[in-house]
N, C-alpha and C positions, 0 to 999 in steps of 0.2 A: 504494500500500500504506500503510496508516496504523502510523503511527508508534508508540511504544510508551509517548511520552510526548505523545501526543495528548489534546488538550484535552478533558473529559469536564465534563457537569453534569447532577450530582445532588440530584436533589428532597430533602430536608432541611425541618427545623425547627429553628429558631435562640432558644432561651434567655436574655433580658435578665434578668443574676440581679444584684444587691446584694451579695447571700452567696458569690457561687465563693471557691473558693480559691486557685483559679488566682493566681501570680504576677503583680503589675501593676504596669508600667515607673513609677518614681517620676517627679510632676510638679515641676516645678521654674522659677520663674520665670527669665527668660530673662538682670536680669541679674545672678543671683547666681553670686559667683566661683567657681572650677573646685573652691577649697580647702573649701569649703562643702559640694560638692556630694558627696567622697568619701567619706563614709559612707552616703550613698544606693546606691553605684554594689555590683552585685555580687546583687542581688535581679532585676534583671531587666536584658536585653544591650541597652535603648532609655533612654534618658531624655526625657521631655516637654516641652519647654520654651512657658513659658506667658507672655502677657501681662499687663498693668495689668487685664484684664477676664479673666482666666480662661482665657482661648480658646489653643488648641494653636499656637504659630506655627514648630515644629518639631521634629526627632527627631534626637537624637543621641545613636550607638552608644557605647555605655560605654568602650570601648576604647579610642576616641581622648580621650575624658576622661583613662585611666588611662596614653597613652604622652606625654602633657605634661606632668604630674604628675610622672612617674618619669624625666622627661627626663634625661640623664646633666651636663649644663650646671648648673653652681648656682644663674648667673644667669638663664638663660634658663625654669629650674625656678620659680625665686623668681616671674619675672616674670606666667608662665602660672598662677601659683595667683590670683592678682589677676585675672587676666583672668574677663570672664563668659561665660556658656554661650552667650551668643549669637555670640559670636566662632566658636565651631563650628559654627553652623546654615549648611550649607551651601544649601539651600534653603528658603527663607522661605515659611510656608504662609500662604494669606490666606481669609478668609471667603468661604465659596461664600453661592448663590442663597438667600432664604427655603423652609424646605420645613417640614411636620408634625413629621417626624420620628418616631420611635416612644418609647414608655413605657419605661423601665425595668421588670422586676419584670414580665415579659411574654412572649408566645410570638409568635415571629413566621415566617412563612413566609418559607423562600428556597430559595433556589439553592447549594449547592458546585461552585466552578467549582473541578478537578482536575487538575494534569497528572501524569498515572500513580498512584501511588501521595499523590503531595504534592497539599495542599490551598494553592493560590493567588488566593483570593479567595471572597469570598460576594455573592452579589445577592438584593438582594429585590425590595418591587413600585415601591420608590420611592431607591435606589440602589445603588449598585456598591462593595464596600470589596476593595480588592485588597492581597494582601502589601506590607509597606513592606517587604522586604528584596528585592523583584522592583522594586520603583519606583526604591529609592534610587540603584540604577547609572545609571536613566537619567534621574532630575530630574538627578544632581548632571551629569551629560552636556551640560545645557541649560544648564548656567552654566560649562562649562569653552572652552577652544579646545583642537578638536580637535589641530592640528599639537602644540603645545607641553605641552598638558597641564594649563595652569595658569588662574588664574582668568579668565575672559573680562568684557568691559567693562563688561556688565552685571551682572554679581555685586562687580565692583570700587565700581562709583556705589554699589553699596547697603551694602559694608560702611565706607567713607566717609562718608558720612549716618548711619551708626551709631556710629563711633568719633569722628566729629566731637561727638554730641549727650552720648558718655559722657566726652569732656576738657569736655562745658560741664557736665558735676555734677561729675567729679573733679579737676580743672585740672590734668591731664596733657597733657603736649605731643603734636601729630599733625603730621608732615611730608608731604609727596606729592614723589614724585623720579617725573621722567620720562626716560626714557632710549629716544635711536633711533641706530640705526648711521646710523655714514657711509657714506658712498659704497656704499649699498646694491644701489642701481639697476644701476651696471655689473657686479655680481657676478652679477645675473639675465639681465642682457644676455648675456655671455661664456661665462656655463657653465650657465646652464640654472635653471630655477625648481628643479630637489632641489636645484642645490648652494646657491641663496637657501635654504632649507628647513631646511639642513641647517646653517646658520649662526645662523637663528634657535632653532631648538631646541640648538644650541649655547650662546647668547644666555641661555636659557630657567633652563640649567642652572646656569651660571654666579649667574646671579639668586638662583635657588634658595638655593645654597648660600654665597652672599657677604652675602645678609640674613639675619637673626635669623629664628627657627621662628614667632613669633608676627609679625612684619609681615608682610603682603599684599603679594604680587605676581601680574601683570595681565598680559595680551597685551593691549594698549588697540585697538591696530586697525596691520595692515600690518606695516612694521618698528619700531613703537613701542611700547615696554613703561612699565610704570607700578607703582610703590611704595609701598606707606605705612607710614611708620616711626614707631612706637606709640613715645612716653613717652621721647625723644630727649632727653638733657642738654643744657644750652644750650651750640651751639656743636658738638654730636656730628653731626650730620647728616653732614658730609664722611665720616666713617667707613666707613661702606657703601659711599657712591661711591668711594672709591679702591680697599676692595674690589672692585668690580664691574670697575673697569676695570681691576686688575692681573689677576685670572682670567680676564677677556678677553683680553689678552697673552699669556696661558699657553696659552691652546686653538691646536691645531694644524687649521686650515685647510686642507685638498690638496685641488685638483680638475685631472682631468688631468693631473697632472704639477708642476702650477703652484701653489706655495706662496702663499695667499691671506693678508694682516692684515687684519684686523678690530678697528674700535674703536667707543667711541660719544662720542655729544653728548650730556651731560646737564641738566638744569634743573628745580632742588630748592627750595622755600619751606616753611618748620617757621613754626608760632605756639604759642607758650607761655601765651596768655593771648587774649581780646577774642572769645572764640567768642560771648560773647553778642549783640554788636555787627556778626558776620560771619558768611558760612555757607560750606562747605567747596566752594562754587562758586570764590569767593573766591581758596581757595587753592590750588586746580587754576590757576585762569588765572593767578595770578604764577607757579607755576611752568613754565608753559606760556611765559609771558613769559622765564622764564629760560631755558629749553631756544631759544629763538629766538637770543637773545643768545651761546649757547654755538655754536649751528651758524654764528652769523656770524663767531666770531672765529675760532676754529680745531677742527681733530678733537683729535679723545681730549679736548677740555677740559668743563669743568663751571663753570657758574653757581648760586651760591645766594642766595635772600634769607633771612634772619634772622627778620625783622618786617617786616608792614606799611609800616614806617615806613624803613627801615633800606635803606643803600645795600649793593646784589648785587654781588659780588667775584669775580672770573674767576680760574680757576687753571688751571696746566697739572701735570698729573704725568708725572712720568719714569718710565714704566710696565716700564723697565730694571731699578729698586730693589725690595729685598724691602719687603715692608708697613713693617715696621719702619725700615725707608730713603728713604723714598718723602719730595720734597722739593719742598715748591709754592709756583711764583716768584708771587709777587702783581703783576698786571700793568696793574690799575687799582685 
């Protein structure tokens, strides 16, 4: 029996007009700040965000412009008007094939593709434009991990290589913190891949809300999560990580019966300066170096480097103290 929102297509004729009046989402180059952009916002629910050449390389809903903006945070408010619109493209659109294309100011045969009542796309003789609000659930789908929710590895490298290239025009600092549980392996041994599952999206949460609204956070791959902490004061990096590991201490673990902790290893490197001279491959692998350094010494600890140059210092937290008690024996 078919459906009632079954797929329908209707012969049509399609209008390239100059003149509509129709509203049209403001463009906006990709990277002007969020504080910029808020008088554009409120004409149409998309904003366009454009390249050095003109060309669309994304769309981002007004909305989330306007709930960073009106963040309730001062600082984290202040910090998001600075910020540019490319930090919201969650999917980066790139240049399709050569084709003709059609004229403006012209009449062109198509298609209305329809479900039920709603128009979801038009086709002509030479391509396909479908609703960006039917796409957007599932581009942004292909840059998340499903289990946790949060950015997946590939959307991580790419906003990396983009905040990396904006501390080399603005000489704001960019950190990478990596972060894996310990003794992950016997909790999947003992009680089953949900209750692994259910510790990493535990993990996920934690993250979430132990980092600022404007850093990046990643499922990098397996039990391994990955950060990047935007415009860090010298010497703030530890900040978050003792967050991240006292909210880990706080979360309650039970599987069958059996009262489970959970901690992690971390391994963090911030640069303040030399982006021109390095690229953010760079500074993944010292902190990747650092996270090696952390799982050999002990759990719950954390390695940072500072700089390039500069000797990484192991700390332990007594994940016992509230934030504001929280007291780190220097152990080399």
């Amino acid at each position: 029996m078919a459906s009632e929102q079954q797929t329908r297509n209707l012969p049509g004729r399609l209008s390239l007009s100059t003149g509509s009046a129709a509203p049209c989402p403001p463009t906006v180059h990709q990277d002007t700040c969020l504080k910029a952009i808020r008088p554009e916002i409120g004409t149409h629910p998309y904003i366009l965000a454009t390249d050095d050449r003109g060309r669309v390389v994304g769309i981002v809903p007004s909305y989330r412009i306007l709930e960073r903006l009106d963040a309730d945070n001062d600082r984290e408010r202040t910090r998001w008007e600075g910020m540019p619109l490319q930090a919201l493209i969650s999917t980066k659109l790139r240049g399709g094939g050569q084709h003709a294309g059609s004229a403006l100011d012209s009449q062109l045969d198509c298609v209305v593709i329809a479900e039920g009542e709603t128009v979801v796309g038009i086709s002509t003789d030479e391509d396909v434009f479908l609703s960006w609000r039917r796409l957007e659930s599932m581009l942004s789908a292909a840059v998340s991990d499903p289990l946790t929710g949060l950015m997946n590895r590939l959307a991580y490298d790419r906003r990396l290589s983009e905040e990396w290239a904006r501390s080399r025009r603005t000489g704001t600092s960019v950190g990478v913190v990596l972060i894996d549980l310990d003794k992950f392996k016997p909790i999947n041994d003992s009680f089953g891949h949900h209750a692994g599952d259910d510790v990493l999206r535990g993990l996920a949460a934690v993250l979430e809300t132990g980092l600022r609204s404007y850093d990046v956070v990643a499922r990098y791959g397996g039990d391994e999560f990955v950060a990047l902490c935007l415009d860090c004061r010298a010497g703030e990096i530890d900040v978050p990580i003792r967050r991240i590991q006292q909210g880990l201490a706080r979360q309650r673990f039970e599987f069958g019966g059996t009262r489970v902790s959970v901690s992690v290893s971390v391994g963090a490197a911030v640069r303040h300066d030399g982006f021109e001279d390095n690229d953010p491959r760079e500074l993944f692998a010292a902190a990747d170096d650092c996270l090696y350094r952390a799982k050999r010494s002990s759990a719950d600890a954390y390695v940072i480097e500072f700089g390039a140059d500069s000797d990484a210092t192991v700390r332990y937290v007594d994940t016992g103290f509230e934030d504001s008690q929280i007291g780190a024996a220097f152990v080399r």
